[in-house]
C-alpha positions in Angstrom: 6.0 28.1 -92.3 2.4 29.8 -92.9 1.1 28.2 -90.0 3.8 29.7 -88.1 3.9 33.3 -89.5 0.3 33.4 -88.5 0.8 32.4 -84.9 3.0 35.7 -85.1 -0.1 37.7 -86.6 -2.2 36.3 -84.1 -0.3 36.8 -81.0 0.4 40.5 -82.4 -3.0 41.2 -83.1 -4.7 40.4 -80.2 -1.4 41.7 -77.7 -1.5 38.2 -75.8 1.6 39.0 -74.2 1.8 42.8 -73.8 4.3 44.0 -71.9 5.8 40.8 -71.0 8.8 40.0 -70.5 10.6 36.7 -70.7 12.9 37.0 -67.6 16.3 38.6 -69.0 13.4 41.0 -71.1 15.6 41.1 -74.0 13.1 38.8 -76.4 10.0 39.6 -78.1 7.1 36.9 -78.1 7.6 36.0 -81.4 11.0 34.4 -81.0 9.1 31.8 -78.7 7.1 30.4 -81.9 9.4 28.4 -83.9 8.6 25.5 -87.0 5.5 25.9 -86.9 4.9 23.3 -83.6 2.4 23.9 -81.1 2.3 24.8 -77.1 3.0 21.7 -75.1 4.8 21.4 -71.8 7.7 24.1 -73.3 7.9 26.6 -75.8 11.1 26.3 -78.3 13.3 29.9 -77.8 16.5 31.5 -79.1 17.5 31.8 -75.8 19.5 28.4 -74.0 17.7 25.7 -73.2 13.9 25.8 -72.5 11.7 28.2 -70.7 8.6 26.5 -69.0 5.1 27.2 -69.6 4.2 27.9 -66.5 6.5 30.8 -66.1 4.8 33.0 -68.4 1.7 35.4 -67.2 -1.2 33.5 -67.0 -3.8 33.7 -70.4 -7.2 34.5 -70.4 -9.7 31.8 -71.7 -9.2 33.8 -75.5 -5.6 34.0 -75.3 -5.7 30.7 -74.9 -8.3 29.7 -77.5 -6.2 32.1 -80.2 -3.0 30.5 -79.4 -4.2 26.6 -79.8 -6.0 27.8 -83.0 -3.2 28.1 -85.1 -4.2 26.9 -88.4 -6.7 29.1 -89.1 -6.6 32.0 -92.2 -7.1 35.7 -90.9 -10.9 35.5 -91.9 -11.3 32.3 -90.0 -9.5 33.9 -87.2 -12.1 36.9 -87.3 -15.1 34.7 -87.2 -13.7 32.9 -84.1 -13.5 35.7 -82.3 -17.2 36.9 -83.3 -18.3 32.9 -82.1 -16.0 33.4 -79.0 -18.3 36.5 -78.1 -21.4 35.4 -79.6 -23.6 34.2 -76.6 -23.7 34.9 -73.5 -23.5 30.8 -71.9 -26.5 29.9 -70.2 -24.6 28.4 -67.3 -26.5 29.3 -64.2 -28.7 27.5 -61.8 -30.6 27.7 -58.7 -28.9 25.3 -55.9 -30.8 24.5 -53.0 -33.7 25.8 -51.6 -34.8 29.4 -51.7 -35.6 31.8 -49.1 -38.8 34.3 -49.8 -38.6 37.8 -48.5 -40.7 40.6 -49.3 -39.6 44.0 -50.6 -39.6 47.2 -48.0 -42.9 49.2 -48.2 -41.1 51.9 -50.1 -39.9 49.7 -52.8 -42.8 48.2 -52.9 -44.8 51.0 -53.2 -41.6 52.4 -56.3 -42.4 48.8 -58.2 -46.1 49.2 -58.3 -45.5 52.7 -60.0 -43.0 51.3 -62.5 -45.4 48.7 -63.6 -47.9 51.6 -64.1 -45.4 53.9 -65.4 -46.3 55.4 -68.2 -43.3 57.0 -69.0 -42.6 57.6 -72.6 -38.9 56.4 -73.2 -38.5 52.8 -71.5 -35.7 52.1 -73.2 -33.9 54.5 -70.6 -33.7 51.2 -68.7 -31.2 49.9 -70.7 -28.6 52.7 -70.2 -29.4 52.4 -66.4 -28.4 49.1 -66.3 -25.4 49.5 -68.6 -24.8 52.3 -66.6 -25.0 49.9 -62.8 -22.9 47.6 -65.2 -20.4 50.5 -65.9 -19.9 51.0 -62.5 -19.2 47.9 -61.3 -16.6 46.8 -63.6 -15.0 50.4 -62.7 -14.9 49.5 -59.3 -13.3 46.4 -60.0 -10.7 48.1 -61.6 -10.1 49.8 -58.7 -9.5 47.0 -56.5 -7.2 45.2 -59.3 -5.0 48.4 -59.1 -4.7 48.2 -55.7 -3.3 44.6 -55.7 -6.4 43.0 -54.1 -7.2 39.1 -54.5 -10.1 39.3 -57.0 -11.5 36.0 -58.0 -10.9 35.4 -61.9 -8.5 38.2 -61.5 -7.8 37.3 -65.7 -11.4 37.5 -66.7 -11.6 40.9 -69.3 -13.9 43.8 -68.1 -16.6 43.8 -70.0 -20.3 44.2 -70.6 -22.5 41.6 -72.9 -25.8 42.1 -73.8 -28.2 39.1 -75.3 -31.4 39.4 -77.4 -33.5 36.2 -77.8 -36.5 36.7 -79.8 -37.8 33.1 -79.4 -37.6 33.3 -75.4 -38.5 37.3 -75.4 -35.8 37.8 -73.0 -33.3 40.5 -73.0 -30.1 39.8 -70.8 -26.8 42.1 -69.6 -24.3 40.4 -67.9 -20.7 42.3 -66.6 -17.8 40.6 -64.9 -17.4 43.4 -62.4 -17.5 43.4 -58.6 -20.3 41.5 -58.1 -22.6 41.3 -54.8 -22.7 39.1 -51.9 -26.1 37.5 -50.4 -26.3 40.5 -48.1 -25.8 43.3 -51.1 -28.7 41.5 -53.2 -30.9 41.8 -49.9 -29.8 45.4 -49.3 -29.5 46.7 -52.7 -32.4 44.7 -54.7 -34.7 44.6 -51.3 -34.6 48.2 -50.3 -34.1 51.3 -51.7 -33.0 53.3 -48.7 -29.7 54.9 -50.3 -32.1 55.9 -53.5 -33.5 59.2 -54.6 -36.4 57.2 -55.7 -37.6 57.1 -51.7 -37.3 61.3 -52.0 -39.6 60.9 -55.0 -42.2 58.5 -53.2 -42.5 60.9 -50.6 -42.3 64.1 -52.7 -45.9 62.3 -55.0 -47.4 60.1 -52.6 -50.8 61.4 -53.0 -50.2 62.8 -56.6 -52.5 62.2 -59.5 -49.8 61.0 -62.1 -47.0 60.0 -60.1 -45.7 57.5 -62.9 -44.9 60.1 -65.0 -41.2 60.4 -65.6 -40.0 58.8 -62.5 -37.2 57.3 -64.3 -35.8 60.9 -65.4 -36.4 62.8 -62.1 -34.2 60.0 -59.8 -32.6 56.8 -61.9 -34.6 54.3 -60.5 -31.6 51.9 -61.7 -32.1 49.1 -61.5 -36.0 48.7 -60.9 -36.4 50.3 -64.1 -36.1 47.2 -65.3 -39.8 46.2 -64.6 -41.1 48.7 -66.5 -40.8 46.5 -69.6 -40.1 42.9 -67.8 -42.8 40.6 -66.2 -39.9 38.7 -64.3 -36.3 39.7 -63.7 -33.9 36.9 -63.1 -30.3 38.0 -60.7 -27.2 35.8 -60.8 -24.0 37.4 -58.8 -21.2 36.7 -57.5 -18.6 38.7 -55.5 -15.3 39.3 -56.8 -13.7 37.8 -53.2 -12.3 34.5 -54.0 -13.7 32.0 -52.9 -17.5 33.6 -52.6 -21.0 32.2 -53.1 -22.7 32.8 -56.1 -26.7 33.7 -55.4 -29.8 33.8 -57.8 -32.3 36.8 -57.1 -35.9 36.6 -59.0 -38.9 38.9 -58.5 -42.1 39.6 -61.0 -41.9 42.9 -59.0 -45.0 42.7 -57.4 -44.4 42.5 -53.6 -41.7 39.9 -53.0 -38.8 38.5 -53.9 -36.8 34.9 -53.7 -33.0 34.3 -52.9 -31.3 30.7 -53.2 -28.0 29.8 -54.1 -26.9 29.3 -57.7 -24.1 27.1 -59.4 -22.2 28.0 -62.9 -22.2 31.8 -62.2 -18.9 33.8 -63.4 -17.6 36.8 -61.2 -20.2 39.7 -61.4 -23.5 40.2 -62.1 -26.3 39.0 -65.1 -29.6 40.0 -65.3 -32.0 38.4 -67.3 -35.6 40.2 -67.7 -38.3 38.0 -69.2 -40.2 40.8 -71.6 -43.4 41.9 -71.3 -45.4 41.8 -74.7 -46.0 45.3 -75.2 -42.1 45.6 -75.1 -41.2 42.8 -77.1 -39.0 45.4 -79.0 -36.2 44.7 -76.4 -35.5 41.4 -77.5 -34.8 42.4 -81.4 -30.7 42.8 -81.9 -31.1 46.2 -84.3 -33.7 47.8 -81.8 -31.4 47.2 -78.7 -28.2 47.9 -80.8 -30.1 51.8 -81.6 -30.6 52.0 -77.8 -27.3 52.0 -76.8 -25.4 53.8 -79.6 -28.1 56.6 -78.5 -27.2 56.4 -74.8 -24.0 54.4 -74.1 -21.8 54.5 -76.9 -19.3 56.0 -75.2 -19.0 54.2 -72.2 -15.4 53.6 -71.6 -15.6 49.5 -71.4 -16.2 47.5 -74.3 -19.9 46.4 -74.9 -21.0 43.5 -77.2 -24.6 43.1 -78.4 -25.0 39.2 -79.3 -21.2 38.8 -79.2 -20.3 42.1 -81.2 -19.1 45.4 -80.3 -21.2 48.3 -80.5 -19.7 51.0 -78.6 -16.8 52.0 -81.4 -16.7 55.4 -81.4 -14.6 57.2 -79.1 -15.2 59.9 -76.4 -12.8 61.9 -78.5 -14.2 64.6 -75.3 -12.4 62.8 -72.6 -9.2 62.8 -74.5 -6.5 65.0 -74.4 -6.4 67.6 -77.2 -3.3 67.4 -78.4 -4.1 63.9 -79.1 -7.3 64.4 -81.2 -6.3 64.4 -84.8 -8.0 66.7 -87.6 -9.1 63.1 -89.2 -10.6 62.2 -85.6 -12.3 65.1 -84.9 -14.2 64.6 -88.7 -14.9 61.4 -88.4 -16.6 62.0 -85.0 -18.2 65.5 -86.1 -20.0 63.2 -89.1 -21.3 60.8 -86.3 -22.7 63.1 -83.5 -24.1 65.7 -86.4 -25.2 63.0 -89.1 -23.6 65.5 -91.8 -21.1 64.3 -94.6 -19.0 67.8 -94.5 -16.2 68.8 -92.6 -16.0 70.8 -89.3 -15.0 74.5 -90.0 -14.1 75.3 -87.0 -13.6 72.6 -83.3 -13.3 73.2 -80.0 -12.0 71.2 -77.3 -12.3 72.4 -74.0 -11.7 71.2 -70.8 -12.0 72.3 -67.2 -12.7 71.2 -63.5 -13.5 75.0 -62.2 -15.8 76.4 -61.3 -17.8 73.0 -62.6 -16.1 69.7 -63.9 -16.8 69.9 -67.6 -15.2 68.2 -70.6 -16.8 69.6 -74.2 -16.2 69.5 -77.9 -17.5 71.6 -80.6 -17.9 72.0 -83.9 -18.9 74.5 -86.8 -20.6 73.1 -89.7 -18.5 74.0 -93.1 -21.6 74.4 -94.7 -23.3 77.4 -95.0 -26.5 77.8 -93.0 -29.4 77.4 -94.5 -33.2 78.9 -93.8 -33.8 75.8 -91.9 -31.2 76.7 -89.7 -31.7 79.6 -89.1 -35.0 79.6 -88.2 -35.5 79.6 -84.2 -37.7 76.5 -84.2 -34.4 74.7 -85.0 -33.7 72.4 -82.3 -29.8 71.9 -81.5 -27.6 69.5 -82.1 -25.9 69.6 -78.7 -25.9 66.3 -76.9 -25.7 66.1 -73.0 -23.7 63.3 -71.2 -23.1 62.8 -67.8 -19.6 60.8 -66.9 -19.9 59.4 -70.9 -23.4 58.4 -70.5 -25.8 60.1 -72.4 -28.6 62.1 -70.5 -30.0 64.0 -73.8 -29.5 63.2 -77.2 -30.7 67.1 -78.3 -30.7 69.8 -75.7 -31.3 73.0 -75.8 -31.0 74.4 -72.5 -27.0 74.1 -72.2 -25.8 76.8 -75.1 -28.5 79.6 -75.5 -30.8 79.9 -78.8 -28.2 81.8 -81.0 -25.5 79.3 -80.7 -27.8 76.8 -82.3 -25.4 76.4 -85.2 -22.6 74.5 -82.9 -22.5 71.1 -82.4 -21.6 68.5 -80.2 -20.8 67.1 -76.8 -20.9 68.0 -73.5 -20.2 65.9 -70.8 -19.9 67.0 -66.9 -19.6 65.1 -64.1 -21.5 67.6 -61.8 -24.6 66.7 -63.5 -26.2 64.3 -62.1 -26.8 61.3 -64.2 -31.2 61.2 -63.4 -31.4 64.6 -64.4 -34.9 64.8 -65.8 -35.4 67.7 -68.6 -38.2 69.4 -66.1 -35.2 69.9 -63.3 -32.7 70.5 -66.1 -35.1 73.9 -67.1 -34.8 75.0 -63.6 -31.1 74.0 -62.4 -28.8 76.7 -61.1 -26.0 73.7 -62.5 -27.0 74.3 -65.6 -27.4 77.5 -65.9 -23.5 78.2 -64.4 -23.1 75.5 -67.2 -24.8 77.4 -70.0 -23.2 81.2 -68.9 -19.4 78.8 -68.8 -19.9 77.4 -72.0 -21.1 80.6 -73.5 -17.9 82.9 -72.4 -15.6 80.2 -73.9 -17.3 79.5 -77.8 -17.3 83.4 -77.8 -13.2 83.8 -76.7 -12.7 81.4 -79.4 -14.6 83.1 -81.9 -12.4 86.4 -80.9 -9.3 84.4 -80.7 -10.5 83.0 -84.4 -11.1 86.3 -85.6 -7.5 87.9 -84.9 -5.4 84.5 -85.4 -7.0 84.4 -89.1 -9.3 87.2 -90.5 -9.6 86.0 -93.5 -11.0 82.9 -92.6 -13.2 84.3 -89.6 -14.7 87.6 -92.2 -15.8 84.0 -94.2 -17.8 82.1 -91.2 -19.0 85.8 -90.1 -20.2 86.4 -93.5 -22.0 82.9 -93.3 -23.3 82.7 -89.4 -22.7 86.5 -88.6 -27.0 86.7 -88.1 -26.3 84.2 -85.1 -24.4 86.9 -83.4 -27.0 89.8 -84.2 -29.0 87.6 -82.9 -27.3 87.0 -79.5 -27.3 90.7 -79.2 -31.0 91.6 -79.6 -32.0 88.3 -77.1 -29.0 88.5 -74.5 -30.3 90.2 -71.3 -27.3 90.9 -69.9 -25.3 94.1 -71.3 -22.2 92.3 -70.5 -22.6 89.4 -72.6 -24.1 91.8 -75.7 -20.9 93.6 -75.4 -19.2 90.8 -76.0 -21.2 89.1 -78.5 -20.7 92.6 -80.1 -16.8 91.9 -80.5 -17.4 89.6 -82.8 -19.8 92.0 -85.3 -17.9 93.6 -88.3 -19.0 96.0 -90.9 -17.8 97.6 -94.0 -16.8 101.4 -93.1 -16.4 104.7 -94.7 -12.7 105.3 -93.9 -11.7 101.5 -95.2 -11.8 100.2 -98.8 -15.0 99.1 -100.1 -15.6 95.0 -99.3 -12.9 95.3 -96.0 -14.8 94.8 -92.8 -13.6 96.2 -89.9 -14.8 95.6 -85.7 -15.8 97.8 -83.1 -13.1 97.3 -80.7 -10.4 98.6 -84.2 -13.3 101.8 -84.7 -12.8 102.8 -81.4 -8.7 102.1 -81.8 -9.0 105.2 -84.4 -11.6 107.6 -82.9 -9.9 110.9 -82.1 -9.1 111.6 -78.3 -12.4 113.0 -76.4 -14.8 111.6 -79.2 -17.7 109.5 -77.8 -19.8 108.6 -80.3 -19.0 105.7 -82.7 -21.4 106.4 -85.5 -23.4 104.1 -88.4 -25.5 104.6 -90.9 -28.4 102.3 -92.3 -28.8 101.8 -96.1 -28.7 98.9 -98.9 -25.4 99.7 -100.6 -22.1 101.6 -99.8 -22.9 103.4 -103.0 -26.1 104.6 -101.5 -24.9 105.4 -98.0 -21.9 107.4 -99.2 -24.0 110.0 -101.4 -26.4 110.0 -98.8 -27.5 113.2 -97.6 -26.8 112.5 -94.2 -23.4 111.7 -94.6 -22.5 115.3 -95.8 -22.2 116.7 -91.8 -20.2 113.1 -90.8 -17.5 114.5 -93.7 -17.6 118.0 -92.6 -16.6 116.5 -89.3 -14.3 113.8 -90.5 -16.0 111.2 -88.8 -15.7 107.5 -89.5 -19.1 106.0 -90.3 -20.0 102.3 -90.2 -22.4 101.1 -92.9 -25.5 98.6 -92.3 -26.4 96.7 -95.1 -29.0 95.1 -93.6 -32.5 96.2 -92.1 -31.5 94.2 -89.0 -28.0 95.6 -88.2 -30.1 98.9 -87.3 -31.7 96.8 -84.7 -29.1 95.4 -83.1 -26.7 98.5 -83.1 -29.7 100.2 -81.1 -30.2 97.2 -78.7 -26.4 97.0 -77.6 -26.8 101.2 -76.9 -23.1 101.3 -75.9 -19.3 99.6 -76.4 -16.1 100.5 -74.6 -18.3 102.9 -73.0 -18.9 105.3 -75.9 -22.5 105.7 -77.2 -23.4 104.1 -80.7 -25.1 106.5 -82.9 -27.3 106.9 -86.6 -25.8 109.9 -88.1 -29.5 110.5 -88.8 -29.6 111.2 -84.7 -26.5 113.6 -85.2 -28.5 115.5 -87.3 -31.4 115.5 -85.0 -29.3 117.3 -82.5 -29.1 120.2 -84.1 -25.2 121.4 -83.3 -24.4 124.4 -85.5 -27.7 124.9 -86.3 -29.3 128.0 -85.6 -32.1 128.1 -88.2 -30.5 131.0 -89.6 -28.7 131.6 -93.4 -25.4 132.4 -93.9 -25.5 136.3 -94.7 -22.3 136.4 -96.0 -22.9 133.4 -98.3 -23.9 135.3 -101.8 -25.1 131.9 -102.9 -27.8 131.5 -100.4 -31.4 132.7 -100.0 -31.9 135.9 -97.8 -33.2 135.2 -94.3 -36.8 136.9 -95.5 -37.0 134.9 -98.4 -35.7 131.9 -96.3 -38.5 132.4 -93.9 -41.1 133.2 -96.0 -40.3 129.7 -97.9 -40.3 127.7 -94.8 -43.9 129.1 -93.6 -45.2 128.4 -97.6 -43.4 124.8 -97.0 -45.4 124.3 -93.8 -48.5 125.4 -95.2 -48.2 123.3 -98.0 -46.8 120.2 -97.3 -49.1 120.6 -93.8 -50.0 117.0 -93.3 -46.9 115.7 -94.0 -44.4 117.7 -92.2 -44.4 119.0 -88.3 -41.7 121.5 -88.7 -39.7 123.1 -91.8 -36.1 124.5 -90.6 -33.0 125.7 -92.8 -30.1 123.8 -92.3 -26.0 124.9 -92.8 -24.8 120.9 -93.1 -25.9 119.8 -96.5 -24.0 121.2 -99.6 -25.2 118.8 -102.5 -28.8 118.1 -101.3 -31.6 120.1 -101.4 -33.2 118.9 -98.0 -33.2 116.5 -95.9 -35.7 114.4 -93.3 -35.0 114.6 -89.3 -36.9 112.4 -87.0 -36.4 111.9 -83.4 -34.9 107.8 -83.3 -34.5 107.9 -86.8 -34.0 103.6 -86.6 -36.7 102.9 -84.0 -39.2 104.8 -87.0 -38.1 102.7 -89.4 -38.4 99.3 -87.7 -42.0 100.7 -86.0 -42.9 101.5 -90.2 -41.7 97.8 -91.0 -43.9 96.0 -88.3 -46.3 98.0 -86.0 -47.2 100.1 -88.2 -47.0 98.2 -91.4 -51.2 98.4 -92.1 -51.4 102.0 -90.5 -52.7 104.9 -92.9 -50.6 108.1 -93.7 -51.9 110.2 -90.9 -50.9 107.8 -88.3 -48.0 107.0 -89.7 -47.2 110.8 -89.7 -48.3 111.2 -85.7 -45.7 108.6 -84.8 -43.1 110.5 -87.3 -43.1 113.9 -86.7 -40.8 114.6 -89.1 -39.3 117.6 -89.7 -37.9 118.9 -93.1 -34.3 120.7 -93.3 -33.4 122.8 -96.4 -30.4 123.9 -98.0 -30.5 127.4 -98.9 -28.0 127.3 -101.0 -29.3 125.1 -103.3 -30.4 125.5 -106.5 -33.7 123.4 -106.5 -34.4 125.6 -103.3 -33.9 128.7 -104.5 -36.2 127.6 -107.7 -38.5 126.9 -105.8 -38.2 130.4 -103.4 -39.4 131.7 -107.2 -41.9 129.2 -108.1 -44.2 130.0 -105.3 -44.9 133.2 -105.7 -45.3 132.8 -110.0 -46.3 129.1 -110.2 -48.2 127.7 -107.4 -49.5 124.8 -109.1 -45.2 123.7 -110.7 -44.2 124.8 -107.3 -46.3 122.2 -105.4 -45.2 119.5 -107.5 -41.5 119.9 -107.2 -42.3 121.1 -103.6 -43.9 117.6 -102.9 -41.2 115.8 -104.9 -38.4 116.9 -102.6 -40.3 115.5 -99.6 -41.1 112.8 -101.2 -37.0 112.4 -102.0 -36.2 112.8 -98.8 -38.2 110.4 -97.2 -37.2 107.9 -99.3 -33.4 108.8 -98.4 -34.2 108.4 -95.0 -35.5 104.7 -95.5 -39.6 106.0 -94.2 -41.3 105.6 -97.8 -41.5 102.3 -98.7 -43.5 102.4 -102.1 -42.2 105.0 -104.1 -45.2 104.2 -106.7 -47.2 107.2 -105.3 -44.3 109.5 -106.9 -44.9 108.2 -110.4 -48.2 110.3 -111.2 -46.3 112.9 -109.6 -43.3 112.7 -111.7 -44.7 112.8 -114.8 -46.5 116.0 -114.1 -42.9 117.7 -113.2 -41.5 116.1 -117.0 -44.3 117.4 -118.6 -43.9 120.9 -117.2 -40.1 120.3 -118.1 -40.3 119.5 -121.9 -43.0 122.5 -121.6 -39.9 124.8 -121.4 -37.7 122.8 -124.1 
């Protein structure tokens, strides 16, 4: 009864009979195995009588290994399979003579410059021939679609790869289409249908014409030379009934063709290593080489008899059929993380290019590593699920460095080289593609859940600024720009809001979405410069950071309306007339307001270019205008960061507005005509103030000496 229960696990497990049916199609397979007996002539059934062998499908040599192995336990069962795809069986031989032919001059002239290639990533022959492999069991798939009479029609699609260290050979054999006598001869022989002949041309007389040959135009097959001193051919055509040949070449000139004997349908290729690339023939070197390139070819490959390609091209798949457990188990494999994706993104397309991508949004919070903009990405390039770049970053631009994984288009053509990728117009439709869609998700993100997007903005929101200040094109700033959100003075303290919901409240007419730089909300809402933004009841957005200032200023304009510093506003001058308010008992007189301001100029002479009264502040004294209030700051914090005072003050200008209304203003009306020496001190003390207010004194030490002076003269009076 065991024996016979696991002749139903086997015949389950490896789907020996899918989708058959047992003529009324109203039986499973299992019901065929019955006390535990074996296969012979008939199979014992529930149905009447007998049904004969030879009416069911026909197995394939493992079916029919599984099925006669019975008695074996699950882990037996296992083992046997690994055994079954262990080798690959040295089976063929040369029959008869052999005809010597010599290569065409051009393929001549393509081997010598493989053998003196010097090109820096050999193992790229590997995914060529996996890829040649690829395509010839695809094409063979074709044909069995289509009905055609295909020799071995039962034989499984697959590619095997063998290591021998003892022989230093590496081998890949497929069971795909496989060539006839005149296919070797026209696509071994020649290489009139290649790019490589373009090439050969293109460097004829060039210095270093070895030099990344492989990457520029997929040599293919003859790539294979640039780490074998012989290459060994057996094929044979998938026509039934076809000759089975034996190609051999050490790649120097010429070539020999005979018939061959024990050859299976397709193709196997056996390269006899040279020493310096003995590294071919080890199983955990080779194995490294194609999880890089080709594991995601869509037909099983076995190294030594086991798989390697396990991971699927989750890309290729349809979305709705990607799982979140899929999607983090194949984030942790392309990124080499342990966390999950925050955010992924499947997208597919075939206009305006053929491109199937995923990506993904690290849960983790970035770190200084990552931000930095030496940071290579994490994006991988493939071409019809064969990899072309394992980390490029010429498909997303610099600020989307944070996103990772896969790309795959089949517009791209599979010898793109990294020089041609720099300069593709492909790639660049590619890049401005790939670009619009990561940020329509982020805006789609950002209104499906806020909460969760004002988290990842809060963590990668410097990417954005980023994109901003290094985007050329307004266009794409602007909509980078969607995605910015800051804390503002008409919404509670910690809510965010965006640009596109600012201009959703601005008052018909109104142009002018205003901000103001400084460290805190507390700061920036006693701020002097905020007193005219409440007189007009205008809704200011608040910059926390130094940078934000930079990046507001660089994107100039959203939605058409002009961004602004309220420091700018003031700059303006509207409602200003540099005149006092006669009717305002609490104010200076216009003499004593003017002979103040030409005092203030006098004394303050090398600090100040102009001294003007000013009707917008109520609870400040004065107040610091300079023309591009930002663009001073960030010229203070990097231009001229080792610059004295003087030249500092030639690129300021600034100009000092008081309130004469104040108190400390008025004080000060008296002080300089009874106290010149008190009235200097507090004089320079409310510059100093207001430079500091305005973010343009960056060591307030020098105040210190200053201070003390002014408490002295204080307690003097106590």
């Amino acid at each position: 009864m065991a024996a016979s229960m696991r002749k139903c696990v086997l015949i389950k497990k490896f789907n020996v009979y899918r989708n058959f049916r047992i003529r009324n199609e109203s039986r499973a397979l299992s019901c065929l195995v019955t006390n535990g007996k074996r296969f012979s002539g008939h199979v014992e059934s529930d149905l009447h009588g007998k049904v004969p062998l030879f009416s069911l499908p026909k197995l394939t040599p493992w079916q029919q290994f599984r099925l006669m192995s019975t008695d074996n336990s699950a882990a037996e069962d296992d083992a046997a399979e690994d055994e079954y795809h262990t080798l690959i069986k040295d089976t063929e031989r040369a029959k008869g003579p052999s005809e010597n032919h010599e290569f065409q001059a051009e393929t001549r002239k393509l081997l010598d410059i493989v053998a003196r290639s010097l090109y820096s990533e050999k193992e790229v022959f590997i995914r060529e021939l996996i890829s040649n492999s690829s395509d010839a069991l695809e094409k063979l798939r074709y044909f069995q679609l289509n009905d055609e009479n295909i020799e071995d029609r039962d034989l499984p699609l697959e590619i095997h790869i063998k290591t021998d260290e003892n022989k230093k050979t590496f081998t890949i054999q497929d069971t795909g289409i496989g060539m006839k006598k005149e296919e070797l001869l026209e696509n071994l022989g020649t290489i009139a249908r290649s790019g490589s002949k373009a090439f050969l041309d293109t460097v004829e007389n060039s210095s270093d014409a070895g030099k990344n040959i492989i990457g520029q135009f997929g040599v293919g097959f003859y790539s294979s030379f640039m780490v074998g001193t012989k290459v060994d051919v057996y094929s044979k055509c998938m026509e039934p009934g076809s000759k089975a040949y034996k190609w051999t070449s050490d790649g120097t000139g010429t070539y020999d063709l005979s018939e061959a004997e024990g050859v299976q349908r397709g193709t196997k290729i056996v390269i006899h290593l040279r020493g310096e690339s003995s590294e071919y023939c080890v199983e955990s070197y080779v194995k490294d080489v194609i999880t890089k390139y080709s594991n995601f070819v869509g037909l099983p490959i076995f190294l030594n008899g086991k798989k390697v390609n396990v991971v699927q091209a989750l890309w290729m798949m349809e979305p709705k059929e990607v799982t979140e457990d899929m999607h983090e188990e194949f984030y942790r494999f392309i990124a080499n993380v342990y966390d999950k994706p925050r955010y992924s993104i499947h997208y597919k397309t075939d206009a305006p290019l053929n491109i199937r991508a995923l990506f993904y949004v690290p849960e983790y919070k970035p770190t200084l590593f990552d931000m930095s903009r030496e940071t290579d990405s994490s994006l991988q390039l493939y071409s019809r699920k064969v990899m072309i770049m394992a980390r490029t970053n010429m498909i997303l631009p610099k600020w989307l460095r944070f996103v990772k994984g896969v790309v795959d288009s089949e517009d791209i053509p599979l010898n793109l080289s990294r020089e041609l990728l720099q300069d593709s117009s492909l790639i660049r439709k590619l890049q401005q593609v790939l670009t619009n869609r990561l940020i329509k998700f982020f805006q789609d993100q950002a209104k499906k859940d806020p909460v969760r997007y004002d988290q990842f903005y809060e963590d990668y929101g410097l990417f954005f600024r980023e994109g901003i200040v290094t985007s050329p094109e307004q266009e794409t700033r602007e909509n980078i720009s969607r995605l910015l959100r800051f804390e503002s003075s008409k919404l509670p303290a910690g809510e965010r809001t965006s640009l596109e919901d600012y201009c959703s409240r601005m008052k018909a007419g109104k142009r002018n979405i205003y901000y103001l730089a400084a460290p805190s909300r507390e700061i920036a809402e006693t701020s002097p410069y905020m007193e005219a933004m409440h007189k007009k009841d205008a809704e200011v957005l608040f910059l926390y950071e130094s940078y934000d200032e930079l990046v507001l200023m660089n994107l100039g304009q959203f939605d058409r309306k002009t961004l602004s510093g309220v420091e700018n506003d003031l700059v303006d001058n509207v409602g200003d007339s540099n005149t006092v308010d006669e009717k305002d008992t609490t104010s200076l007189s216009q003499a004593d307001a003017d002979t103040l301001m030409n005092w203030l100029k006098s004394t303050l002479t090398n600090r100040v270019h102009k001294v003007k009264i000013t009707n917008r502040l109520s609870s400040h004294p004065c107040v610091i205008s300079v023309q591009e209030m930002g663009s001073a700051r960030h010229f203070l914090r990097t231009t001229f960061a080792d610059k004295s005072q003087e030249e500092r003050f030639r690129l300021l200008q600034p100009t000092l507005e008081i309130n004469p209304c104040h108190p400390l203003i008025k004080k000060l009306n008296t002080l300089q005509s009874e106290d010149q020496y008190l009235a200097k001190l507090l004089a320079e003390q409310l510059y100093d103030n207001a430079m500091v207010t305005a973010g343009l004194l960056d060591d307030p030490r020098s105040m210190v000496k200053r201070l003390n002076q002014l408490l002295e003269k204080a307690l003097e009076k106590v």
